[in-house]
C-alpha positions as CSV (number, residue, x, y, z in Angstrom):
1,X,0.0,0.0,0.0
2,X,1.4,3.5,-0.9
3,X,2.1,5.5,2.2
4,X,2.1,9.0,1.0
5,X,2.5,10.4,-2.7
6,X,3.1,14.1,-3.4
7,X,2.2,15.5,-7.2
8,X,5.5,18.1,-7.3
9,X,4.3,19.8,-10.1
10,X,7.8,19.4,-12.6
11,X,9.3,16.9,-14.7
12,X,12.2,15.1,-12.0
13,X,15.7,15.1,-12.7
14,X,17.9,11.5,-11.9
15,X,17.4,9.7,-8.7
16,X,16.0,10.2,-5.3
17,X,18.6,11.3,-2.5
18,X,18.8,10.5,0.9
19,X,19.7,12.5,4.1
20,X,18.6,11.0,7.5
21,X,14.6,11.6,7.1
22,X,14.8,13.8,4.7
23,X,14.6,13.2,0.6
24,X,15.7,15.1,-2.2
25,X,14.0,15.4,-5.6
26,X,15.7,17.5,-8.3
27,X,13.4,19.5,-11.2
28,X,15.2,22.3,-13.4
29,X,14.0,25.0,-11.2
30,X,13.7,23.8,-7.4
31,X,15.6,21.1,-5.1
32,X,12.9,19.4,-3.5
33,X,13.6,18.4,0.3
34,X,11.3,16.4,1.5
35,X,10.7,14.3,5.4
36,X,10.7,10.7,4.4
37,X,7.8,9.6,6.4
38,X,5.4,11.9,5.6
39,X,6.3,13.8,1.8
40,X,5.6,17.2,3.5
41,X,8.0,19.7,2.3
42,X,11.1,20.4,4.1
43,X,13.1,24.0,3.1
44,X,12.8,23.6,-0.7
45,X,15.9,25.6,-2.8
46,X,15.1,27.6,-5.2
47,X,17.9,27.1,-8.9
48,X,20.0,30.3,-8.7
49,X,21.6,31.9,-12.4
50,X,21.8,28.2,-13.5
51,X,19.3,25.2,-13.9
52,X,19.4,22.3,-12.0
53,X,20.8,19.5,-13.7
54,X,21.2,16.7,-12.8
55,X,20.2,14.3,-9.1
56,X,21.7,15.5,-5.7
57,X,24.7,13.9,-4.2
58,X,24.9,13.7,-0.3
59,X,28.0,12.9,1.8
60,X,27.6,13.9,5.1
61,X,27.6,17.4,5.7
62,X,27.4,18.1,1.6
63,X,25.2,18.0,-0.9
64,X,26.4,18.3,-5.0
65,X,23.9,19.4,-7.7
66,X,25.0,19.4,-11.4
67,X,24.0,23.1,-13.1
68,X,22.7,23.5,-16.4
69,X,25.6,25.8,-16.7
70,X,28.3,23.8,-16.4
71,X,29.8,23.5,-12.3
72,X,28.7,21.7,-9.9
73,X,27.3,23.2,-6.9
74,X,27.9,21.8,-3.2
75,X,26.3,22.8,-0.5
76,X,25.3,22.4,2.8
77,X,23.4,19.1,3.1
78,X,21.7,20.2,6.0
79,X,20.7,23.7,6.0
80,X,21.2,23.9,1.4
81,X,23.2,26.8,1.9
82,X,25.6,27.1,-1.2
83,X,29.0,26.7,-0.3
84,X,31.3,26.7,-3.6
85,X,31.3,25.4,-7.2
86,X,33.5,22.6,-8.8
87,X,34.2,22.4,-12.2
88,X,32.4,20.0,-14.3
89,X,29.2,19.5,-16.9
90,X,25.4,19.5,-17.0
91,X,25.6,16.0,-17.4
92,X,28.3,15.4,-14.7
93,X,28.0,11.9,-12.8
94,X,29.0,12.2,-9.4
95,X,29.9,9.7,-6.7
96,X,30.8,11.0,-3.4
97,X,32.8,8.6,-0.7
98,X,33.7,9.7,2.6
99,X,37.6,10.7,1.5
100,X,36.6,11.3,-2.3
101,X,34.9,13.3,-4.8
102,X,34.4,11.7,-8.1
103,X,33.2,12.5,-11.5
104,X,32.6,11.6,-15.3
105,X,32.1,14.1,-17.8
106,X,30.9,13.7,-21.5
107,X,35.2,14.4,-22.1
108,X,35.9,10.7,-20.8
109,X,37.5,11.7,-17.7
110,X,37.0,11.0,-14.4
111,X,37.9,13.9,-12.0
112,X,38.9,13.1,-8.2
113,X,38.0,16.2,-6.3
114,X,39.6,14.2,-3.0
115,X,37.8,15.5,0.7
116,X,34.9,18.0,0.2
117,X,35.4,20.7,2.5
């Protein structure tokens, strides 16, 4: 049986992220933060300049968004405040470890970033 179900209004970008009981749901123009047992809206983020991209990343204390304009944003996991960009692509794949940042981009490289700060 579906527990909750939420109609967010956009087409969705890549998959769901996962923060303690919070989700995240990308669409072009708003990160969607969500409380996992409930769907009620959690401090959604507005894009900034750029598009959203691509699915949220979460390590931790940080959270990476691909832009439409080419960087990837990290921010704050917990409070989405921005912190810096990183260089990289719309279609940037990213997988965050503990001690690594890593990513592909459509130049067939894969770019080690090393500890997010």
């Amino acid at each position: 049986a579906i527990i909750w179900q939420r109609d967010l209004e956009a087409a969705l970008i890549g998959d769901i992220a996962h923060n303690g009981d919070t989700i995240v749901v990308v669409s072009q123009d708003v990160l969607h933060r969500l409380d996992i047992q409930t769907g009620k809206d959690r401090d959604a983020l507005k894009r900034g300049a750029s598009a959203w991209a691509g699915p949220a990343t979460i390590v931790g204390n940080r959270m990476m968004v691909p832009l439409r304009g080419g960087a990837l944003q990290v921010m704050d996991s917990a409070s989405g405040n921005a912190l810096y960009l990183l260089g990289g692509e719309a279609k940037s794949r990213v997988l965050a470890t503990p001690t690594q940042l890593l990513t592909t981009d459509k130049d067939h490289k894969v770019r080690s970033y090393g500890t997010l700060r």
